[in-house]
C-alpha positions in Angstrom: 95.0 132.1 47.8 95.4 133.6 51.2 90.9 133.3 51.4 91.6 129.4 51.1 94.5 129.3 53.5 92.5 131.0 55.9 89.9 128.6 55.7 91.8 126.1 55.5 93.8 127.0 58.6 90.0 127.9 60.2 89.0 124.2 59.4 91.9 122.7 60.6 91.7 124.0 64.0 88.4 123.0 63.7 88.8 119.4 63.2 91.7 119.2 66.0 89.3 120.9 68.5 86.4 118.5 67.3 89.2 116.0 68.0 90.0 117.3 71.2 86.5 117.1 72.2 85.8 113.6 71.0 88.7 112.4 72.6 87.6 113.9 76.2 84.3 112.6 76.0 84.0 109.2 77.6 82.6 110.6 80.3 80.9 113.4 79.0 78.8 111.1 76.7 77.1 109.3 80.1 79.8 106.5 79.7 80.3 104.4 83.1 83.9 103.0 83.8 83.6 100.3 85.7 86.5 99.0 87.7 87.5 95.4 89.1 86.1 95.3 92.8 89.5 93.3 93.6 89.5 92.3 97.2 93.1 92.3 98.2 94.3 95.5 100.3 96.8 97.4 97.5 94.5 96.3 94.8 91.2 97.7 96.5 93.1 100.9 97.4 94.1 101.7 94.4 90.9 101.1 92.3 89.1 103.5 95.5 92.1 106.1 94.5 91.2 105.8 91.1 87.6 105.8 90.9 87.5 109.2 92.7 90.0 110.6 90.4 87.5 110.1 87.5 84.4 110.7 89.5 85.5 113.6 91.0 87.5 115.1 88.6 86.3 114.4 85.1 82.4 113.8 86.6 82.7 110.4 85.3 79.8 107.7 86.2 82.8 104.8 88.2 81.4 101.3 89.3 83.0 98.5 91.0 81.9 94.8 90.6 83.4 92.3 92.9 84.7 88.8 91.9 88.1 86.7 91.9 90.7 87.7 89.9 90.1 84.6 87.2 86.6 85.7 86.9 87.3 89.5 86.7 90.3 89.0 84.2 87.5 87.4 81.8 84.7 90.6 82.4 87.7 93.2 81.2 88.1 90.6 78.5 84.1 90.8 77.4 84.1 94.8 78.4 81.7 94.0 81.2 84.7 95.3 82.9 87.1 98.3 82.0 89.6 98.7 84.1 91.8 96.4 86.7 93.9 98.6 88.6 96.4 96.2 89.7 96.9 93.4 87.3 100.6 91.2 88.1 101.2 91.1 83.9 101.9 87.7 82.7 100.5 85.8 85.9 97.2 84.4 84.3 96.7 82.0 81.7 92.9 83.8 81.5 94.6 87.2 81.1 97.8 86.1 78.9 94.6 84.2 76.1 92.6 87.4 75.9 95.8 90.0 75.4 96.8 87.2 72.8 93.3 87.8 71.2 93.4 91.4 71.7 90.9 91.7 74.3 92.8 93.6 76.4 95.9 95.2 77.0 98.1 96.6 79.9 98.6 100.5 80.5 101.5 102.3 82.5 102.8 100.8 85.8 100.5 101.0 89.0 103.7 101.1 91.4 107.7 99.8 90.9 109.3 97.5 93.1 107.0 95.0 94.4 107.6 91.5 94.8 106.0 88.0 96.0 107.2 84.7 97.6 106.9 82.2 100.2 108.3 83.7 103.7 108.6 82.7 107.6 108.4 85.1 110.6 112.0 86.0 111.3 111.5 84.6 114.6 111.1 81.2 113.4 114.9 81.6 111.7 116.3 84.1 114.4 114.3 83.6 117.4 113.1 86.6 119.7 115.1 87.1 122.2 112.9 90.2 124.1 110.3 87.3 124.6 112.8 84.4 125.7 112.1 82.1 122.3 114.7 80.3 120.5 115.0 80.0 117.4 113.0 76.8 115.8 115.3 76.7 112.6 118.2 78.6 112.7 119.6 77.0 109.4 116.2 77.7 107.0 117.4 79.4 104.0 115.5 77.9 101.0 112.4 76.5 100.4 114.6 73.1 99.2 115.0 72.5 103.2 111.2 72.2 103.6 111.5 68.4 101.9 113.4 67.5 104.8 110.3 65.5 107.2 111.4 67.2 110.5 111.4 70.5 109.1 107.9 70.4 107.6 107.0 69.2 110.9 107.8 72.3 112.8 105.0 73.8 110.8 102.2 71.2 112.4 99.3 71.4 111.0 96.3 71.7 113.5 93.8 69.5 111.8 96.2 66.9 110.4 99.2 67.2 112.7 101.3 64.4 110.3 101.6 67.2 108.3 103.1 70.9 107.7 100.5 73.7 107.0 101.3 75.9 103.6 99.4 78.8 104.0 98.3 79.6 100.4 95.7 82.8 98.7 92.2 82.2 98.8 90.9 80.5 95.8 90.2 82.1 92.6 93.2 84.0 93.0 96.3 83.8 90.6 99.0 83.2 93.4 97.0 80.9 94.5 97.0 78.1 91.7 100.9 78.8 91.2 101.7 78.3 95.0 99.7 75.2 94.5 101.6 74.0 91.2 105.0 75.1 93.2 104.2 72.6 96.2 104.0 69.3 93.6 107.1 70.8 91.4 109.0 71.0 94.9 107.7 67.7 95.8 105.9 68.9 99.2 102.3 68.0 98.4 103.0 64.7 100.4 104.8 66.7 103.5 102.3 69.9 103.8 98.5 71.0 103.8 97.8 73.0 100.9 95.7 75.6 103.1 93.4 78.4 101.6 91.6 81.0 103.6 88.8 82.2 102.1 89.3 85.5 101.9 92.0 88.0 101.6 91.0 89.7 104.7 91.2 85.6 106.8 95.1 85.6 104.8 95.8 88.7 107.1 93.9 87.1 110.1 96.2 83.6 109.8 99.3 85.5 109.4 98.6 88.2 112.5 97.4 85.8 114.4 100.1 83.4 114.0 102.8 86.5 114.5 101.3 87.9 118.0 101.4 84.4 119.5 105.3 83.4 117.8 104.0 80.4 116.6 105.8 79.1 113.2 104.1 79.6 110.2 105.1 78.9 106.5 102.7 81.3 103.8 103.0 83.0 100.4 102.8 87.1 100.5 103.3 90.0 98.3 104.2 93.4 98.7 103.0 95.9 98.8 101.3 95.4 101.8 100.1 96.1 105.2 101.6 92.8 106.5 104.9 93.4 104.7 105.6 97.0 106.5 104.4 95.7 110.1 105.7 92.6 110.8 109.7 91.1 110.1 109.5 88.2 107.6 111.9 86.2 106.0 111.4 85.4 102.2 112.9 81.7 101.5 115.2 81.5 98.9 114.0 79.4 95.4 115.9 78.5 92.5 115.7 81.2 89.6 112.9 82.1 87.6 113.1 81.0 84.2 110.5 82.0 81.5 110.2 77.8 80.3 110.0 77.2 84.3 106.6 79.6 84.3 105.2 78.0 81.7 104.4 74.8 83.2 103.9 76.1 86.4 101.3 78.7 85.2 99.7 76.3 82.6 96.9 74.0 84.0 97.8 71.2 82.0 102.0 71.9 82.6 104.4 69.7 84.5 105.1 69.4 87.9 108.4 67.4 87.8 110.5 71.4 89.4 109.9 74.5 90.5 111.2 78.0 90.5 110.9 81.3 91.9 108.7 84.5 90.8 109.4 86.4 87.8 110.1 90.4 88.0 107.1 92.0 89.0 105.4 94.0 86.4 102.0 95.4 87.7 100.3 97.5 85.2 96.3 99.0 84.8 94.8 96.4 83.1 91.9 97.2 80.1 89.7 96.1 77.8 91.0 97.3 74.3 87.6 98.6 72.8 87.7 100.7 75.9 90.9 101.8 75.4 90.3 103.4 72.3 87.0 104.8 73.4 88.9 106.3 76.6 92.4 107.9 75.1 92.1 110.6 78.0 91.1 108.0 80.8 94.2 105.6 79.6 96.4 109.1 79.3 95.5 109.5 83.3 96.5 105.4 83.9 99.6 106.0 81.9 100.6 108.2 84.6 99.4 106.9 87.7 102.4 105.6 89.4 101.8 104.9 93.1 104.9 105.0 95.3 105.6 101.8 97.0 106.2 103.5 100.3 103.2 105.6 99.8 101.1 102.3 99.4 102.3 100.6 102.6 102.0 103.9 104.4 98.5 103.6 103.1 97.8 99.7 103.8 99.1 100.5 107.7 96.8 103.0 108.4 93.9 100.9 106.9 94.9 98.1 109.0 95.7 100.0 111.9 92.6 102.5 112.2 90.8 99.9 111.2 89.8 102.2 108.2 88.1 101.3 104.6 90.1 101.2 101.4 87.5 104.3 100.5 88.9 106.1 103.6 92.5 105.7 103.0 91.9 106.9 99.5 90.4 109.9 100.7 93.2 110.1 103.2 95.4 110.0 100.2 94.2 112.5 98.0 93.7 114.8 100.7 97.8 114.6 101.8 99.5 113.8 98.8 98.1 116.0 96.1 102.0 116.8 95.4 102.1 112.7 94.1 99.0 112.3 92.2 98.6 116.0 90.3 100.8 115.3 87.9 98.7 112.4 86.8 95.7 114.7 86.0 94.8 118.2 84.7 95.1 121.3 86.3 90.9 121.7 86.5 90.8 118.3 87.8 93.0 118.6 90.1 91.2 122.0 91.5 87.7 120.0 91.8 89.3 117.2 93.1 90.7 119.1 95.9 87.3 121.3 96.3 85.3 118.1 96.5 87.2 117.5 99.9 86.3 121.5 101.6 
C-alpha cells in the first residue's frame, strides 16, 4: 500500500511537471509569435514593449506584420496573426464576427482610462491671450453647434472653402468609418469635408501643424497619446452612448438618421484562440500587462519629442521602469531582460 502511494505520488508529480513543461513551451518548441505591426503611436509602443518582453525574456522567435487595423483584425482571426496589443474591444464589426465564431478572444487590459472623441484646440473656444488671439467661438460646447452654417465655416476648408474640414483617421482604421457614420447621423456630411490623412504619423502632422500656427481645426483623437499630453484640447460634448446607438453606427449597412458618443473604453490584448490555448504562459504574461496611462504619454512625448522610434522608447521603458513591468513576468525573465540591456 504505501509502494503504490509512492508511485503514485512519484507519477503525479510527474505528470504536473510534464504539464508544467508543455505549458511553457511555445517558445521552446521554435514557435514564432507574431504581433500586429499597428501603426498608431500607443499601439506600436506597446507591441515594441511587448515583443522584447518575449524575445528577450522567454527567447521567443517575435514578428511584426504591418497592415490596417480591418485587415490585421482578420490575420489574428486566420492565426496568421497572434497577438494585437491594443485592440479598442467591441469597435469592429471584423473583430466582433470572428470573437462571435470563436476565432479570437480578448486577454487582460493593455492600460485603464483612455478615451476618444471629436475635440478643438482650446484656443479656438478660449482664445490665447499670450499671443493677442480672440477667441473664434467662445460658445462651442457640443458637436450639435457644428450644424449651425457659420460655425462649420470657421473651420474653412482649404481645397473647398464652402465647406468645414473634419479631420478624420486614415483609412482602414476603426475610428475612422465611425467618425464617418457620426458625420451623416449628425447631419454634417453636407456642411464639412470628410478629410483622411493617410497615415497616423500625417494625423499628428495636421493637428501640430494646425496648433503652432492657432489656426481652427475640428478632428477626432484618442488618448493615450503624444498629442493629448502636449497640446490643450477641448473634447465636444455628444449625446450619450447607447449600446442600440453603436449598432447602427458601427454596422455598415446601419442607419444614419442620429448619432452618439463613444462607449467606455475597454482596450484589451487581442488573440487568436488556437493560439491562446497553445500559449497559456504567453496569455498569463498579457493577463498582466497593464500599462499606466501616464507612463504611456510619458512614453509617446519622448518619442515625439526626441524624435525617437517606438523600438527606442520601449527600450527606454524597460530600462526605467522595471518596478512597472516585473510583476508581469518571472523572476528569470526579468534578470535576462535586464542583462540584455548591460
Amino acid at each position: 500500500m504505501k509502494k503504490t502511494l509512492i508511485t503514485l505520488l512519484i507519477s503525479g508529480a510527474a505528470y504536473a511537471a510534464a504539464a508544467s513543461a508543455s505549458q511553457a513551451s511555445y517558445c521552446s518548441n521554435g514557435n514564432k509569435v507574431t504581433f500586429a505591426g499597428i501603426d498608431w503611436e500607443s499601439g506600436a509602443f506597446v507591441t515594441e514593449v511587448m515583443q522584447r518582453l518575449l524575445a528577450k525574456g522567454y527567447d521567443c522567435q517575435v514578428d511584426a506584420i504591418p497592415g490596417n487595423s480591418v485587415t490585421l483584425e482578420q490575420a489574428v482571426a486566420m492565426n496568421d496573426v497572434q497577438i494585437i496589443a491594443e485592440e479598442w474591444i467591441g469597435r469592429s464589426d471584423v473583430w466582433n464576427k470572428a470573437a462571435k465564431e470563436g476565432k479570437v478572444t480578448h486577454v487582460g487590459q493593455t492600460f485603464l482610462g483612455a478615451s476618444e472623441g471629436w475635440f478643438v484646440p482650446a484656443y479656438v473656444v478660449k482664445g490665447d491671450p499670450a499671443r493677442g488671439i480672440e477667441p473664434l467661438l467662445p460658445d462651442l460646447k457640443s458637436v450639435s453647434q457644428l450644424q449651425d452654417p457659420e460655425v462649420a465655416a470657421v473651420f474653412r476648408d482649404p481645397e473647398e472653402p464652402a465647406k468645414g474640414r473634419f479631420l478624420n483617421c486614415p483609412s482602414g482604421w476603426t475610428c475612422e468609418g465611425v467618425s464617418t457614420a457620426k458625420l451623416e447621423g449628425y447631419g454634417l456630411e453636407k456642411l464639412f469635408v470628410n478629410f483622411r490623412p493617410g497615415t497616423g504619423t500625417a494625423l499628428d502632422s495636421a493637428i501640430a501643424s494646425a496648433y503652432l500656427q492657432r489656426q481652427p481645426l475640428l478632428f477626432y483623437y484618442w488618448s493615450p497619446t503624444a498629442i493629448m499630453g502636449k497640446y490643450d484640447l477641448i473634447q465636444l460634448e455628444e449625446p450619450a452612448y447607447s449600446d442600440a446607438c453603436w449598432a447602427e453606427l458601427t454596422s455598415a449597412d446601419g442607419k444614419r438618421d442620429g448619432a452618439c458618443g463613444f462607449p467606455p473604453v475597454d482596450v484589451a490584448y487581442g488573440v487568436n484562440t488556437t493560439f491562446a490555448e497553445a500559449a497559456p504562459d504567453i496569455i498569463a504574461i498579457l493577463e498582466k500587462a497593464v500599462f499606466p496611462l501616464q507612463d504611456i504619454n510619458e512614453s509617446l512625448a519622448f518619442m515625439k519629442d526626441s524624435d525617437a522610434t517606438a523600438a527606442e522608447a520601449a527600450d527606454r521603458f524597460l530600462k526605467d521602469k522595471a518596478e512597472v513591468w516585473e510583476t508581469w513576468v518571472s523572476g528569470d525573465a526579468k534578470a535576462k531582460i535586464l542583462a540584455s540591456f548591460e
